[in-house]
C-alpha positions in Angstrom: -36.2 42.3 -5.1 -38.9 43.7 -7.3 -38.5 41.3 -10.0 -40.2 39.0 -7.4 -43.3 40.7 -8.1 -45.5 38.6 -9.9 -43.8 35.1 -9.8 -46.3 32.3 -8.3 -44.2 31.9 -5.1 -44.6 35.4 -4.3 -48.0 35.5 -5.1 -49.9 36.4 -1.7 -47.2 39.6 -1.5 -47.1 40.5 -5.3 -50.4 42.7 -5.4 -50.3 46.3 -3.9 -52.5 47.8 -1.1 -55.2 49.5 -3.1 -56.2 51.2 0.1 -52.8 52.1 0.9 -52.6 54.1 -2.5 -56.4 55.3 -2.2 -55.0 56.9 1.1 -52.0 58.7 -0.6 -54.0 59.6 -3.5 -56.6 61.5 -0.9 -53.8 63.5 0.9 -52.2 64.3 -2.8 -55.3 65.9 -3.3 -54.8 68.7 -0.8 -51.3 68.8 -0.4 -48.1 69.7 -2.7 -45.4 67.9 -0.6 -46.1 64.7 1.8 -44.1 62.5 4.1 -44.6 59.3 4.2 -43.9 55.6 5.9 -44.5 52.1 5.1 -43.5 49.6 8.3 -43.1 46.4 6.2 -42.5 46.4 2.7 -42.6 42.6 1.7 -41.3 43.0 -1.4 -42.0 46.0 -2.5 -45.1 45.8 -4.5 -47.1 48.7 -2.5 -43.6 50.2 -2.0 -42.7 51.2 -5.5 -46.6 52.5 -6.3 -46.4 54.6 -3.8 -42.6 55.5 -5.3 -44.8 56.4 -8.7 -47.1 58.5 -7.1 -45.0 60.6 -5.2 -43.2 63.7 -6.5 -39.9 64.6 -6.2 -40.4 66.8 -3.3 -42.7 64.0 -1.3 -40.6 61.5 1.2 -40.8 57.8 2.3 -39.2 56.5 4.7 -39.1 52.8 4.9 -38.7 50.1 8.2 -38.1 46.6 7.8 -35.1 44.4 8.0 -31.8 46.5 7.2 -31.2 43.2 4.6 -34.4 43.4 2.5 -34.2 47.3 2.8 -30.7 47.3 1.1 -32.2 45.2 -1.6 -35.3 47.1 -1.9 -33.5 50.7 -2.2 -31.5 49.8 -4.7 -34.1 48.8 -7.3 -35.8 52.1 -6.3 -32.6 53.9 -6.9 -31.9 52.5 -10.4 -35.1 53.5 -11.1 -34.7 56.9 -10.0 -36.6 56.9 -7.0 -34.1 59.0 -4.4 -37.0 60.3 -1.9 -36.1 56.9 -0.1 -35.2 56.7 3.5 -34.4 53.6 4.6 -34.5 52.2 8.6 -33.3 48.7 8.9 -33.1 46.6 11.5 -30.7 43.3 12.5 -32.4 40.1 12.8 -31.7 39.9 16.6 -34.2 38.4 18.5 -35.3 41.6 20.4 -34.5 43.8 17.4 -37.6 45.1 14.9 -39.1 47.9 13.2 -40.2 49.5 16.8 -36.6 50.4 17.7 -36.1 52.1 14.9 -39.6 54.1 15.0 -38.4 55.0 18.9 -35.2 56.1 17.7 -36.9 58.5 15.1 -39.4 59.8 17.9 -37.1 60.1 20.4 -35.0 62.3 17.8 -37.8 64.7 16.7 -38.9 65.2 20.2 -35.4 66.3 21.1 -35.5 68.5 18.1 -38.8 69.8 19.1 -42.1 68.3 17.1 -42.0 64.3 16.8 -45.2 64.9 14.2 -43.4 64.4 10.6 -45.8 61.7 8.5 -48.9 62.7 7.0 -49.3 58.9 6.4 -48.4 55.8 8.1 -48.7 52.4 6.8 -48.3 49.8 9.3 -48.1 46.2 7.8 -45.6 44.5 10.0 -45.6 41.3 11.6 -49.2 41.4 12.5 -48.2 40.2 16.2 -48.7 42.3 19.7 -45.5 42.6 20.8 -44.4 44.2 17.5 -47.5 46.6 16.7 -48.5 47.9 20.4 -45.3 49.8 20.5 -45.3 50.1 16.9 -48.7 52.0 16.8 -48.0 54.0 20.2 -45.1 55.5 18.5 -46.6 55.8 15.4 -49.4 57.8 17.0 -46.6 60.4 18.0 -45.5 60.6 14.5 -48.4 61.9 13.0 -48.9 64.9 12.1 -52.6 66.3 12.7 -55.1 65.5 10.0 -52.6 62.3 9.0 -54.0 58.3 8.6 -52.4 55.2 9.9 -53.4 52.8 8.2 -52.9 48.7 9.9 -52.9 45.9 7.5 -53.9 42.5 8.8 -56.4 43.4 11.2 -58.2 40.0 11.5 -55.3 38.0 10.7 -54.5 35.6 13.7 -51.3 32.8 14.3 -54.0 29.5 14.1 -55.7 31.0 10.3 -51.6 31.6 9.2 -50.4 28.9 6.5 -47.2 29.6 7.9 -47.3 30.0 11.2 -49.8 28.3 12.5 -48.9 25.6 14.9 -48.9 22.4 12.4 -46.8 24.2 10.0 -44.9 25.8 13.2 -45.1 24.0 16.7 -43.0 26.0 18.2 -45.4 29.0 18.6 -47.6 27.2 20.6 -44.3 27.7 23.7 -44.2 31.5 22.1 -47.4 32.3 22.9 -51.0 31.5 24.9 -53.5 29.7 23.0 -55.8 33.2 23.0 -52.7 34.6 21.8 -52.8 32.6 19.1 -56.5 32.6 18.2 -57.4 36.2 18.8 -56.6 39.0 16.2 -53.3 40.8 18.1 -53.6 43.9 15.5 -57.6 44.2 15.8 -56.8 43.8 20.1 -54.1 46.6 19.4 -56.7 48.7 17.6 -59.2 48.3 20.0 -57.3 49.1 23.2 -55.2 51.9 21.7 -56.8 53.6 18.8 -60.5 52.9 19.4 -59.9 54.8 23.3 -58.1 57.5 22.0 -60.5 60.6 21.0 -58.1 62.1 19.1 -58.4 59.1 16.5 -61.2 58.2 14.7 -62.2 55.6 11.8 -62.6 56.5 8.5 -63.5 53.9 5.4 -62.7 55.6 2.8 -66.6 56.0 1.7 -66.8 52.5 2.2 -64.2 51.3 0.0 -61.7 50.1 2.9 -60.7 46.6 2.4 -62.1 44.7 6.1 -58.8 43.5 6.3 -57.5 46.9 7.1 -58.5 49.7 9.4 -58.0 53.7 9.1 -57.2 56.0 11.2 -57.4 59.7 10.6 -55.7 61.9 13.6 -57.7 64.8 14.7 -57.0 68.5 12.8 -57.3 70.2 16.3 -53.9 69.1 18.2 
């Protein structure tokens, strides 16, 4: 997968989240050993910087299809990354990244403390239905003084060169026309981070990309 990286048809996914790394690089700074997630890996670009930056102690865990994460692992693994943990899910219609997340909650719960990350980047289908549940759980998952970051925060179905509804009709019986022209991960930021006191924004000294919004999770829980 990563000798995509850098070919002209994978152009728009080829260059890495610089505020993704900036994040990591900040929580390096005070900590020896980190956990980690990226929800949506593309192919792989951010994935394997963050793989370089991480010692051998530090973890990632990784949700996307179980297909593309097969592929991905494996070029991580020949080239010695083994900190890797990999959560893949079918192509099934109802199936995604959120069952997986669930899963993992619902497991550290039972074992006491669902809190594991100490960053969580969120860059997944950019839809609603995907990252309301996705961030909800997410929120459970990180441990005090952690940042989930969201990727795509103005991105909306009618600005898409893929998925807007010349390129694909069929999204206009998917979804409501405000559906389609309103942000979905800036609404999901708004109802369910923006409320929450426990949450608040941080822009990296005013570096954060406006694409992206961060979140750092209150100290005091």
């Amino acid at each position: 997968m990563l000798e995509r990286i850098g070919k002209p048809e994978f152009s728009s996914l080829s260059t890495p989240s610089a505020d993704a790394l900036l994040v990591l690089s900040k929580i390096k700074e005070k900590k020896d050993r980190v956990t980690i997630a990226e929800v949506g890996v593309g192919i792989g670009a951010t994935t394997v910087e963050f793989c370089r930056n991480l010692g051998d102690s530090d973890k990632i865990y990784l949700f996307d299809f179980t297909a593309t994460l097969n592929e991905l692992c494996g070029d991580l693994s020949a080239l010695g990354y083994e900190n890797v943990f990999p959560f893949g899910s079918t192509r099934h219609t109802y199936d995604s990244y959120v069952w997986q997340l669930l899963k993992l909650a619902k497991h550290h719960l039972n074992a006491g403390d669902p809190a594991i990350f100490d960053f969580i980047y969120l860059d997944g289908a950019h839809t609603f239905l995907h990252d309301s549940g996705a961030a909800a759980i997410c929120k459970l998952l990180l441990k005090p003084g952690g940042y989930l970051l969201f990727d795509d925060y103005n991105w909306t179905f009618m600005s898409s060169p893929t998925l807007n509804p010349e390129k694909k009709p069929e999204v206009t019986g998917w979804y409501s026309s405000e559906q389609l022209s309103y942000p979905n991960v800036r609404m999901v930021c708004e109802v369910l981070m923006d409320s929450d006191k426990n949450y608040s924004r941080d822009t990296l000294g005013g570096k954060l990309n406006p694409s992206r919004v961060l979140y750092r999770k209150s100290d005091a829980l």
